[in-house]
N, C-alpha and C positions, 0 to 999 in steps of 0.2 A: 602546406601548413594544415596540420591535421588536430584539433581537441576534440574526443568523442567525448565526453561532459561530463565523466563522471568526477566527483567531488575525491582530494586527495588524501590517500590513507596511507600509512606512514608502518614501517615494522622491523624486528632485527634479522638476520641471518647468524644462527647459531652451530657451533661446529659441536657435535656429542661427544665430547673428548670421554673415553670412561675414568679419566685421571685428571682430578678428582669427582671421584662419582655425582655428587651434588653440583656442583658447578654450573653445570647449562642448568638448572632448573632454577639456578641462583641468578644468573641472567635474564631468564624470562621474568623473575621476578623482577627484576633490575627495569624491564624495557614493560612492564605493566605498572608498575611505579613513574615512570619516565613519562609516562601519559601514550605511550606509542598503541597504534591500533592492532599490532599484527604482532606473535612471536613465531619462527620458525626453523626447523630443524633438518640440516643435513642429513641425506639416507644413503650408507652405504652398505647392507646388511653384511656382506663379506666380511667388512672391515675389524676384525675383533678390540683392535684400539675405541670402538666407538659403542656406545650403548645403542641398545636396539631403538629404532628410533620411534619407533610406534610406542612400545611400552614407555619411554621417553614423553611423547606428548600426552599421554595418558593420565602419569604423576604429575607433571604439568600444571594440566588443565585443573586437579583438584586442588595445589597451592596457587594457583589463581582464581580469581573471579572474574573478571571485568576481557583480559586481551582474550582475543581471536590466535588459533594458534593450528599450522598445518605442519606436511612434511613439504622438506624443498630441496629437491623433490623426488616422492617417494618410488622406487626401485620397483618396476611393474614387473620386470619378469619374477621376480622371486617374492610376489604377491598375489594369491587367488583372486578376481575381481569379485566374487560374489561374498569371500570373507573383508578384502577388504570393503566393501562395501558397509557391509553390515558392524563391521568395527567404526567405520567413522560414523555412522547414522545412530550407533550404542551411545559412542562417545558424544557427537552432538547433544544427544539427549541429558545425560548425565553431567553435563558442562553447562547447558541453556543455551544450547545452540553457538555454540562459538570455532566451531572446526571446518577447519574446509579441505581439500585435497587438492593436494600439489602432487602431479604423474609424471613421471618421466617415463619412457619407453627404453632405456636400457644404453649402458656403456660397461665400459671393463670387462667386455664379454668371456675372457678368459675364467674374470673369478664368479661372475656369475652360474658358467657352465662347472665349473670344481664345485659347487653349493648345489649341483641338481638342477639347475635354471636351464631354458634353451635359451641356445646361441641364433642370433637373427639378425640375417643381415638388414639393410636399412630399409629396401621396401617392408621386410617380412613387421619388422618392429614398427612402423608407422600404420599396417592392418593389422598388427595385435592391441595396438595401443588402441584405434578406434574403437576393434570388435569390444575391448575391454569397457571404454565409456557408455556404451551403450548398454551392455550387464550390470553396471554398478546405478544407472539410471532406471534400468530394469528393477532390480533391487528393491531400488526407494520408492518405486513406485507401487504402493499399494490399495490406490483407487482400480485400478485394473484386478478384474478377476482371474483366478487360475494360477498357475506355475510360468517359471520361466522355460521357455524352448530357444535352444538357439544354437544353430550347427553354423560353426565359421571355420577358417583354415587354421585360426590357435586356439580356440575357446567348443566348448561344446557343452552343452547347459542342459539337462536333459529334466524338467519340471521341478527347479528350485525351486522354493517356497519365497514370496515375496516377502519385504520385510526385514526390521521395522524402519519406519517412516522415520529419516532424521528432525530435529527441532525445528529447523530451518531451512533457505535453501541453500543445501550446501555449495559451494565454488569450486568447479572441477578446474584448475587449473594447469596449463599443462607449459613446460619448459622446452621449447622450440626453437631452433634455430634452420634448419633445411627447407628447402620449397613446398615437401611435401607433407612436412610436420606441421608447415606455417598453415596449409592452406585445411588442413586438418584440426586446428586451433579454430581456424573461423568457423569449419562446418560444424562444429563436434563439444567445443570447450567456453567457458565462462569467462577464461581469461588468460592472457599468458606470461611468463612469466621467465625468461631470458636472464642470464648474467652479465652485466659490464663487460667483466675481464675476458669474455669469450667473445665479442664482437669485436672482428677484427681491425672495424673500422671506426668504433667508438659510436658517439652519438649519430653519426651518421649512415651507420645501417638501420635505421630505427623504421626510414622512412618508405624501404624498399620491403624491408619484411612488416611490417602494417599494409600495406599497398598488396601483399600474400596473403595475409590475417582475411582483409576484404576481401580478397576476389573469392575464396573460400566462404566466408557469408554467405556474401550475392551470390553464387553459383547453390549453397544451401537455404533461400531465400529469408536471410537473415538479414534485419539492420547491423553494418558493423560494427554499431556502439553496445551492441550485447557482450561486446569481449571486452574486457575491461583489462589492459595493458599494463600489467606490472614489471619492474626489475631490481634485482640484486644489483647495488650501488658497491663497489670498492672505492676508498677513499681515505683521504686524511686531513683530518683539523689541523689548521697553522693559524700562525697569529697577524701573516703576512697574506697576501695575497696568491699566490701559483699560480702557474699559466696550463699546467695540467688540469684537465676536468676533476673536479670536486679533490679540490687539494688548496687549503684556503681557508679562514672565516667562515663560522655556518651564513652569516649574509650573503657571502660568494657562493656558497652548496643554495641558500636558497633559492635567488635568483637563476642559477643554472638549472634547478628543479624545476622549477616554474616556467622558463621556457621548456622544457622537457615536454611541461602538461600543456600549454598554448600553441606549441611548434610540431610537438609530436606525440601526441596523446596520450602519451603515459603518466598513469596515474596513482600508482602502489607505489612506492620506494622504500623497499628493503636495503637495511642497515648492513652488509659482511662486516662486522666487530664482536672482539669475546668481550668484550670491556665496558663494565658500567657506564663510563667516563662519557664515552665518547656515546653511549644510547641518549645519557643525559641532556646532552647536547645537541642530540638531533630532535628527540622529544620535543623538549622545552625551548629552543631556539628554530631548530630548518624547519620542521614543522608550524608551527604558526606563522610564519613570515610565508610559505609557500602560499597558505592558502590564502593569506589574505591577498599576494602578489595576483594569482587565480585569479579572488574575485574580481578584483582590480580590473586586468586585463578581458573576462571576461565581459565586465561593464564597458569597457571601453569598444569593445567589439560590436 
């Protein structure tokens, strides 16, 4: 039984359908209306069904005020690390600091490589992903004098200019599931951020890849409560009860949440729904019952 402490924050998973054009942004509005802390956007840049998802959160962010809003998660190969950088640290600025980055290291490597992207196999894409976190932190980093220098086996940096400093501090987030991606989340990343429907074993591989997340820390001597443990929820509201994980009553999603965050440290839970309905409902119902269930539990501890 693992809680790393952090307080639970709540957000949707949105698919960038480009039909109807407005639609996902009509959502985000839908889940910053909903009271939810986080709006986020599918990246599949191949994908010509979907709006680009960067210029996506970018329109976004200026018919919002209030929500937090990243990519999830965004497509590294067929993204520069030192523009995307300076693209979310633009945008931070320009929003008040409400953007974070969500990274994936690459699938679909077929249409990636048809778009000009390199093909890498799984070690190569888990030392591109890192060399990449460290450029984009390069970046933002502009209390350090001088350019960026930096020769790796994907990335080669040759006296960028640092810059500029996003509003806050952004959350590099990164979407992990293999030993060496987990243990690369703890060295390397702010948080991680995993799908439901892709664990094979459900809530209970939660406990084996956090138990990676750490050793990766400790090994980068990190506390491992610096990762802050998010996931992509699939589910469905009934009126009845289900024996399936979060398929049920928001009472029954909140309570399963809540042991989520007391049992196994997870703390972000993202919404997979296109539909007001059901943001509504997590908002304004699974959300408040989580936290105070937390506090609860907490205190009792």
């Amino acid at each position: 039984m693992t809680d790393y402490g952090h307080e639970p924050l709540f957000g949707a998973f949105i698919t960038p359908a480009a039909d109807p054009a407005y639609h996902a942004v009509e959502l985000a509005q839908a889940a910053e209306r909903a009271g939810l802390d986080l709006v986020t956007f599918q990246d599949h840049p191949y994908q010509p069904a979907f709006l680009d998802t960067w210029t996506l959160i970018s329109y976004a962010a200026a018919r919002t005020t209030r929500i937090h809003l990243s990519g999830n998660v965004l497509n590294l190969p067929l993204r520069h690390p030192v523009l995307l950088a300076r693209s979310a640290a633009s945008l931070d600025l320009l929003s008040g600091g409400r953007i974070e980055l969500g990274l994936g290291a690459g699938s679909f490597w077929d249409a990636i490589e048809a778009m000009g992207g390199p093909r890498r196999k799984p070690g190569q894409a888990v030392e591109a992903l890192e060399e990449a976190i460290g450029i984009v932190r390069a970046v933002w980093d502009t209390s350090t004098r001088g350019g960026i220098y930096f020769e790796g086996e994907h990335y080669r940096i040759k006296g960028a200019k640092r810059g500029p400093s996003p509003a806050h501090d952004i959350g590099i987030w990164i979407g992990a599931y293999g030993p060496r991606m987990l243990r690369l989340t703890g060295r390397a990343a702010d948080g991680w951020l995993p799908s439901l429907p892709y664990l094979k074993g459900g809530f209970s591989d939660l406990e084996e890849m956090n138990a990676r997340i750490d050793e990766g820390a400790a090994a980068a001597g990190r506390d491992p409560s610096e990762v802050r443990r998010l996931i992509n929820l699939a589910g469905r509201f009934t009126s009845g009860g289900g024996r399936s994980p979060l398929t049920g009553p928001p009472r029954q999603w909140a309570e399963e949440l809540a042991r989520l965050t007391l049992d196994y440290g997870m703390s972000g839970f993202i919404l997979m729904a296109d539909d007001a309905y059901s943001m509504e409902l997590f908002g304004s119902e699974v959300a408040p019952a989580v936290r105070e269930m937390v506090a609860a539990g907490r205190k009792g501890r």
